[in-house]
N, CA and C atoms as an extended XYZ file, in Angstrom:
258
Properties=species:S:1:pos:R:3:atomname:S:1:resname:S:1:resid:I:1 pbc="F F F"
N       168.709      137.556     -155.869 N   UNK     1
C       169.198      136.595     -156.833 CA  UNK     1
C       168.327      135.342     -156.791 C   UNK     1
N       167.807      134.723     -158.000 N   UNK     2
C       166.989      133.960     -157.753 CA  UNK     2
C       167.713      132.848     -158.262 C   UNK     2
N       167.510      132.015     -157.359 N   UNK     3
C       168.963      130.351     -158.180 CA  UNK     3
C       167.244      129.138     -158.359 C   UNK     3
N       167.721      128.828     -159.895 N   UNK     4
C       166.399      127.935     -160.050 CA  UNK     4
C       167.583      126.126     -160.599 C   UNK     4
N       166.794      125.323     -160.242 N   UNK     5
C       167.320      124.073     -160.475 CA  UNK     5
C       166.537      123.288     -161.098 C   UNK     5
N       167.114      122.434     -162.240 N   UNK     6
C       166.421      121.701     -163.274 CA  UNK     6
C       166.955      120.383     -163.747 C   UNK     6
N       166.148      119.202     -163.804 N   UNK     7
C       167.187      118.146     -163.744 CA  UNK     7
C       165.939      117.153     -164.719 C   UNK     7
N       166.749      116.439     -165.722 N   UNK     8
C       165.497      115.357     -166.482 CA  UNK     8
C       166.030      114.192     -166.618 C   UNK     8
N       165.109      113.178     -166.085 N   UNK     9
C       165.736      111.680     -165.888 CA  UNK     9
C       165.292      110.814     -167.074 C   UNK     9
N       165.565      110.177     -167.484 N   UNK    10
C       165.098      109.138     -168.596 CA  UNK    10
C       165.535      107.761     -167.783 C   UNK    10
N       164.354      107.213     -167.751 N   UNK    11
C       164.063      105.670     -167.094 CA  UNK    11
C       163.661      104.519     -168.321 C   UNK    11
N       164.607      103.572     -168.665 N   UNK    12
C       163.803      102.716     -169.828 CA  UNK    12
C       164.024      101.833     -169.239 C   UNK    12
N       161.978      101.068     -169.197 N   UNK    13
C       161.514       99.823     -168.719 CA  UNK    13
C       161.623       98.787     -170.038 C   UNK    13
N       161.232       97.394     -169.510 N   UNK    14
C       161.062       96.472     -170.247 CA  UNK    14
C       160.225       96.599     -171.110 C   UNK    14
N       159.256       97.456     -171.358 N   UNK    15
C       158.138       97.504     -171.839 CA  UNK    15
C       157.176       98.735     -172.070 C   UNK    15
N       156.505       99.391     -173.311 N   UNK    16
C       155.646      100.478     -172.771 CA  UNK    16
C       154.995      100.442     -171.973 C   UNK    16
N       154.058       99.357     -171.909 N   UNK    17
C       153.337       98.677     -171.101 CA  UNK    17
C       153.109       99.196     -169.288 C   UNK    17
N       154.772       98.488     -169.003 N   UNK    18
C       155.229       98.890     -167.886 CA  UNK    18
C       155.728      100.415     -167.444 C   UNK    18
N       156.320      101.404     -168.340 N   UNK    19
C       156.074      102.404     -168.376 CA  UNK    19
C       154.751      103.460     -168.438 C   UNK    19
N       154.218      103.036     -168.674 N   UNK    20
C       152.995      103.741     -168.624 CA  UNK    20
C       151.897      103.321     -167.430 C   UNK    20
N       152.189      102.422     -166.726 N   UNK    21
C       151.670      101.809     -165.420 CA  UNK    21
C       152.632      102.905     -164.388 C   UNK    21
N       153.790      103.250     -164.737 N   UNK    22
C       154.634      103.828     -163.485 CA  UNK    22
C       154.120      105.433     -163.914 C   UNK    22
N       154.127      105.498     -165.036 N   UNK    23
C       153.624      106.883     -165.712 CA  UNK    23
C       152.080      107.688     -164.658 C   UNK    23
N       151.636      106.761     -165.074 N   UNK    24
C       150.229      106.628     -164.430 CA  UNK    24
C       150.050      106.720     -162.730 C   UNK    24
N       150.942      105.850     -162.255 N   UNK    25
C       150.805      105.842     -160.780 CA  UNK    25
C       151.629      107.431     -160.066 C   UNK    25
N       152.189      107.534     -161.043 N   UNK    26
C       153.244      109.049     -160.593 CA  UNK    26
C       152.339      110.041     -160.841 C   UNK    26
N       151.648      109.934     -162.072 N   UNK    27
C       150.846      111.306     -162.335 CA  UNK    27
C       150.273      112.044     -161.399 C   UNK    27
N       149.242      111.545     -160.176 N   UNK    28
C       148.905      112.533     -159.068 CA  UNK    28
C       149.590      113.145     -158.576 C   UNK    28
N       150.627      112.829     -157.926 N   UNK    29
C       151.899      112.929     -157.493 CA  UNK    29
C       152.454      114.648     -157.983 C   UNK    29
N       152.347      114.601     -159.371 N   UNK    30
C       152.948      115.975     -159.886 CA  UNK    30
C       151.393      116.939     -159.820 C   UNK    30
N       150.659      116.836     -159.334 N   UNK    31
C       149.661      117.710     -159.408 CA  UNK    31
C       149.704      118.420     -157.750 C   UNK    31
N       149.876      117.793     -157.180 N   UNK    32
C       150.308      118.278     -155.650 CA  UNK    32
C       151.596      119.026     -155.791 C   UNK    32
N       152.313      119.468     -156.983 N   UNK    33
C       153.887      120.449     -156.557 CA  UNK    33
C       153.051      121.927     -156.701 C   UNK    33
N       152.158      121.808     -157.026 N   UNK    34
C       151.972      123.750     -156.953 CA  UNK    34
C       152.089      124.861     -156.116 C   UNK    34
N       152.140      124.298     -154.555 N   UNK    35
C       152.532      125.407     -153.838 CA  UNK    35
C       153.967      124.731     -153.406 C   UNK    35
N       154.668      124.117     -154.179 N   UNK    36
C       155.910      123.655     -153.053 CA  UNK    36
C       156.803      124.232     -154.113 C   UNK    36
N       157.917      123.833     -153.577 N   UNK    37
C       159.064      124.556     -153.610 CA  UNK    37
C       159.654      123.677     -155.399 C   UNK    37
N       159.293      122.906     -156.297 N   UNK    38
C       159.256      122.172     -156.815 CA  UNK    38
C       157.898      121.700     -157.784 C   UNK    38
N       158.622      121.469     -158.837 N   UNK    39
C       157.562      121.090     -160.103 CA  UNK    39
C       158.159      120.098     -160.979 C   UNK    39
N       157.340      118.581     -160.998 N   UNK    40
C       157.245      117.561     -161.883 CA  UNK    40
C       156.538      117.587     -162.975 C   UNK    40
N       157.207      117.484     -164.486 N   UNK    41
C       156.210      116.698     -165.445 CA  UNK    41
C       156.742      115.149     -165.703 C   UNK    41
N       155.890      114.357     -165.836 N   UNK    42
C       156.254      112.967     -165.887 CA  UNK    42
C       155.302      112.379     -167.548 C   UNK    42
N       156.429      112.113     -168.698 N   UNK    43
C       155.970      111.930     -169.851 CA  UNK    43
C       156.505      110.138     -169.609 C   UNK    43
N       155.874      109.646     -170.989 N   UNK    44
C       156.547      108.343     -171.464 CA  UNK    44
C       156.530      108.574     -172.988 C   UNK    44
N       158.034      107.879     -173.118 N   UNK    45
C       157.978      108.034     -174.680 CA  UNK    45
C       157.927      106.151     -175.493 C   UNK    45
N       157.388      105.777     -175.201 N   UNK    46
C       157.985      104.351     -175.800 CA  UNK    46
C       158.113      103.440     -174.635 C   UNK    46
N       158.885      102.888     -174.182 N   UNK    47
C       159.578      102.483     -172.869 CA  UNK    47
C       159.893      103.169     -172.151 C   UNK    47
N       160.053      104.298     -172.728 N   UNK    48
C       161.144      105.461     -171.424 CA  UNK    48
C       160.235      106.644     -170.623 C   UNK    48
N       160.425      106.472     -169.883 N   UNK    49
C       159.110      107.115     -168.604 CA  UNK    49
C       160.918      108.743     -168.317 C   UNK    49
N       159.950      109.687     -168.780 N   UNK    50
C       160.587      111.459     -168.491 CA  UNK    50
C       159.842      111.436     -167.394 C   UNK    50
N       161.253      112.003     -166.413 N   UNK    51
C       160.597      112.765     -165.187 CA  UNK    51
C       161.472      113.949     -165.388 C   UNK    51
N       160.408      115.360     -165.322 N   UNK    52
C       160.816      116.801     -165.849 CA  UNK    52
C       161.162      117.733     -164.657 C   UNK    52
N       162.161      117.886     -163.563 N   UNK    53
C       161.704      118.566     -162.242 CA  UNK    53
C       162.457      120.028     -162.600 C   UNK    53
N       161.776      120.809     -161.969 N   UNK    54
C       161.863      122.705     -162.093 CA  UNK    54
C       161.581      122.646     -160.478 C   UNK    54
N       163.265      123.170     -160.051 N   UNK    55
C       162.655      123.327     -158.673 CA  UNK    55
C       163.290      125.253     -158.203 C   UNK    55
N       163.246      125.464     -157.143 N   UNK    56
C       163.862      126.971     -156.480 CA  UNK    56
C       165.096      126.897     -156.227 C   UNK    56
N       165.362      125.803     -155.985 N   UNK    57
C       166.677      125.706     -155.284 CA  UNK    57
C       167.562      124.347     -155.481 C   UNK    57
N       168.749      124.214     -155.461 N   UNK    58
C       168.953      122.263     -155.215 CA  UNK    58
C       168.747      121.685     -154.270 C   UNK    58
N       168.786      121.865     -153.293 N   UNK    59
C       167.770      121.507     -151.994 CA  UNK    59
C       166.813      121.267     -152.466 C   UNK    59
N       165.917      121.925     -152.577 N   UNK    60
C       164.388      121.385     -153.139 CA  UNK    60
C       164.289      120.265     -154.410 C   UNK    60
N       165.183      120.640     -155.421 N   UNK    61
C       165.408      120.146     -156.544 CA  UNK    61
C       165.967      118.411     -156.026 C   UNK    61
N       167.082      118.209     -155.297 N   UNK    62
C       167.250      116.812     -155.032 CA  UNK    62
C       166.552      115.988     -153.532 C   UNK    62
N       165.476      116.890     -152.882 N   UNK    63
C       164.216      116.650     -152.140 CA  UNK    63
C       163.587      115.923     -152.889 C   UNK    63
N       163.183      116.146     -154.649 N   UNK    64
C       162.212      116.012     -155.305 CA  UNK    64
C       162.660      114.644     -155.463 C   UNK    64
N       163.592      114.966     -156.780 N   UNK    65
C       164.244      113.645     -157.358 CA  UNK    65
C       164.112      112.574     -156.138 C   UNK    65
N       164.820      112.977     -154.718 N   UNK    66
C       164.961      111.553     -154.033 CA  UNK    66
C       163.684      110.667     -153.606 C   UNK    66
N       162.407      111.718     -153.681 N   UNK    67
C       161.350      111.046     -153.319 CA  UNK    67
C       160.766      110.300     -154.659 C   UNK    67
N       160.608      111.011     -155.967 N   UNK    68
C       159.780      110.576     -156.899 CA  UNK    68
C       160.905      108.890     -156.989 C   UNK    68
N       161.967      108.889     -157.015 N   UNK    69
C       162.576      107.785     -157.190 CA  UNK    69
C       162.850      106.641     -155.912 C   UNK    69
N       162.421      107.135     -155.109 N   UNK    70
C       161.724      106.384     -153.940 CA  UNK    70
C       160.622      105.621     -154.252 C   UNK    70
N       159.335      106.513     -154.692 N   UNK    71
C       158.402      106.086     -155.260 CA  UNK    71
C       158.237      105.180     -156.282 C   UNK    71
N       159.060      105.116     -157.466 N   UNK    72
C       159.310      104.345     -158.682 CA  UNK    72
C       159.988      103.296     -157.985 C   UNK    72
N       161.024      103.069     -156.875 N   UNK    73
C       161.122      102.015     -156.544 CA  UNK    73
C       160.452      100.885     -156.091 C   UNK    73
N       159.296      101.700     -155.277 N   UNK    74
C       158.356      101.007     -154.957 CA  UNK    74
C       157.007      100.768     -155.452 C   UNK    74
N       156.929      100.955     -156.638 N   UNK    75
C       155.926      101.019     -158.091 CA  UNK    75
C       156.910       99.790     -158.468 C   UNK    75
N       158.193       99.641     -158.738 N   UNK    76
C       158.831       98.908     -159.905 CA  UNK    76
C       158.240       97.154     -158.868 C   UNK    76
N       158.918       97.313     -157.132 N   UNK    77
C       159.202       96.401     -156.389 CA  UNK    77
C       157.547       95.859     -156.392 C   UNK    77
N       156.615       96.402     -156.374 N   UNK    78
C       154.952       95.893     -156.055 CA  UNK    78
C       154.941       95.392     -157.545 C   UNK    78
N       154.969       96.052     -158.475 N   UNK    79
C       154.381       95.575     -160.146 CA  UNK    79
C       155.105       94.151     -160.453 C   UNK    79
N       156.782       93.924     -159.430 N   UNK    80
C       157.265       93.023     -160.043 CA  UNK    80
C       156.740       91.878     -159.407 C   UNK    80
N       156.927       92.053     -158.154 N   UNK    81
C       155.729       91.335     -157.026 CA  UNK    81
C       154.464       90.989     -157.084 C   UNK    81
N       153.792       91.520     -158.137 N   UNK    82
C       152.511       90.700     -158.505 CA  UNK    82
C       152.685       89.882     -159.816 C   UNK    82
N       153.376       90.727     -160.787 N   UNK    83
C       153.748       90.164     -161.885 CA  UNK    83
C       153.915       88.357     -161.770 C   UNK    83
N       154.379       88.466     -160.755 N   UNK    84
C       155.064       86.967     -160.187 CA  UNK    84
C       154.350       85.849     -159.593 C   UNK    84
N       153.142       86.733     -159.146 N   UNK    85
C       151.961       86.124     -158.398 CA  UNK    85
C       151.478       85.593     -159.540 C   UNK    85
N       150.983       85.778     -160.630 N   UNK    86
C       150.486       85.050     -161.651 CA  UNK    86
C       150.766       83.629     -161.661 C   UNK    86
């Protein structure tokens, strides 16, 4: 029996701008799921940054999610942190 898990987040930033900076910094990120247990696509539509995950299992599936949104936290916390430095 094969159990597959699938989950799509919609994130809307202040800005395309800023979406497409988090877009961008995530993108490597989904090129490294090919032998794992888990697969990211990460779109932006406008403001709103898609994260697409296809995983084997929910285990793997909320492995994924908790890291990529780990990551965006700390994309959002540095971008706002320089933003400020200006």
């Amino acid at each position: 029996m094969i159990k597959r898990a699938s989950a799509i987040l919609r994130l809307k930033f202040p800005s395309a701008h800023e979406a497409e900076i988090m877009r961008s910094a995530l993108e490597p990120e989904t090129l490294s799921g090919l032998r794992y247990r888990s697969k990211v696509k990460v779109f932006r539509e406008e403001e709103t940054l898609l994260l697409v995950f296809n995983a084997k299992d929910t285990t793997a599936l909320r492995a994924s999610v908790n890291s990529y949104l780990n990551w965006l936290i700390s994309l959002v916390n540095i971008y706002n942190f320089l933003e400020n430095q200006k």
